[in-house]
C-alpha positions in Angstrom: 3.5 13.7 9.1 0.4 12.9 7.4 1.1 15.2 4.2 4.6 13.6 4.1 2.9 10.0 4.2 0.4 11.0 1.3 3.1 12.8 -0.5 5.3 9.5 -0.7 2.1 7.6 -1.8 2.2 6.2 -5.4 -1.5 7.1 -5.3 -4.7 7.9 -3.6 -7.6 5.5 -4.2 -11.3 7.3 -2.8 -13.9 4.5 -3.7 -17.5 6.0 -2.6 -21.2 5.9 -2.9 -21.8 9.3 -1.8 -18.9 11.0 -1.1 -19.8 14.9 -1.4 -16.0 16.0 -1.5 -13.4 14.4 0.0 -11.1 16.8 1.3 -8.3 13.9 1.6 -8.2 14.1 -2.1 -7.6 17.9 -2.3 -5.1 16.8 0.5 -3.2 13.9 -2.0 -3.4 16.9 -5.2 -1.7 19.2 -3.0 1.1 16.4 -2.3 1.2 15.8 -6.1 -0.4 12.8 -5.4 -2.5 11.1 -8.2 -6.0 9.8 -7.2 -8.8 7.4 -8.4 -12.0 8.8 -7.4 -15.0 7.1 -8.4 -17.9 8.7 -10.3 -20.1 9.1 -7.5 -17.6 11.8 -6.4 -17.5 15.4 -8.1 -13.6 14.8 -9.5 -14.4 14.9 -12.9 -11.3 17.4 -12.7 -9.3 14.6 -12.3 -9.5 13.0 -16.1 -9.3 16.5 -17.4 -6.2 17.3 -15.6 -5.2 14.4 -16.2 -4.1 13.7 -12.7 -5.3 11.0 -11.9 -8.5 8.5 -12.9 -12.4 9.1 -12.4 -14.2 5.8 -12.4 -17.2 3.6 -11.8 -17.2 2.6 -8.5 -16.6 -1.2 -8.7 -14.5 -3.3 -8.8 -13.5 -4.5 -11.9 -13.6 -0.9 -12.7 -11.2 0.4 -10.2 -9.2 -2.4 -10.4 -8.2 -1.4 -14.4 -8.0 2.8 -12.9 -5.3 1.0 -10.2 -3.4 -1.1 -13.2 -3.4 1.9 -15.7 -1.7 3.8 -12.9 0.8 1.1 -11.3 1.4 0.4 -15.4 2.3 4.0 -16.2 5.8 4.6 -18.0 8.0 6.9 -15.3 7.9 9.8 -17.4 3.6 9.6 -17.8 3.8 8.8 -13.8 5.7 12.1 -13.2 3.6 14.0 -15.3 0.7 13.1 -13.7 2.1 14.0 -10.1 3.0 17.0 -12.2 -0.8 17.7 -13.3 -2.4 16.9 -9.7 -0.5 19.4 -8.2 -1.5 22.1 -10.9 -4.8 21.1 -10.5 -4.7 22.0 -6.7 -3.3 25.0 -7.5 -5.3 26.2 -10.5 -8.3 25.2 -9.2 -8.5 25.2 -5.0 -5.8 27.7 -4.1 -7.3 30.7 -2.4 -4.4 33.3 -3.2 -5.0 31.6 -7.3 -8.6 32.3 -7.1 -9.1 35.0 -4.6 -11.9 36.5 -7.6 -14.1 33.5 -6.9 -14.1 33.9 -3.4 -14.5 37.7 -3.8 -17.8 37.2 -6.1 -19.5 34.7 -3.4 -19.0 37.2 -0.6 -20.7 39.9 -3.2 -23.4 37.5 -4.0 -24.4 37.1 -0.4 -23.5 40.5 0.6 -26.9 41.5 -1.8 -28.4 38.3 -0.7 -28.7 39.5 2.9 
């Protein structure tokens, strides 16, 4: 139900101070859900994916990441739902990058 809600979203919007993550956007890429993450969240991704915006956290700011996104011709739109699911794919997928996940067992294999 919840993936099904974020899925029929038009966006995801993840205003923060200090957010280290936020799984819920991996949760809206995976939907093919664009999201507006501000910069004090690591989704730099976002802008080069071009999924979705990465912005100052304020409000006249966020407000012009929201407008750009709401403003977006149909075809731009889908390509973007397009690009955040790619991006969830190419980047966060375990059976996509089973190598990374492979090298950090390695690392603290020796580590130990």
């Amino acid at each position: 139900k919840k993936n099904k809600t974020i899925g029929s979203s038009f966006g995801l919007i993840l205003p923060s101070k200090s957010e280290n993550f936020g799984n819920v956007v991996l949760e809206a890429l995976a939907q093919g859900t664009p999201v507006i993450a501000s910069k004090n969240t690591p989704w730099a991704l976002l802008e080069d994916y071009n999924s979705g915006f990465w912005t100052e956290s304020n409000v006249s700011e966020l407000t012009k990441s929201l407008l750009r996104l709401l403003n977006m011709k149909d075809s731009d739109y889908l390509q973007m739902r397009q690009n955040a699911y790619a991006l969830c794919k190419d980047k966060f997928d375990v059976t996509s990058n089973i190598q990374v996940w492979e090298e950090y067992y390695k690392k603290i294999s020796i580590n130990t």
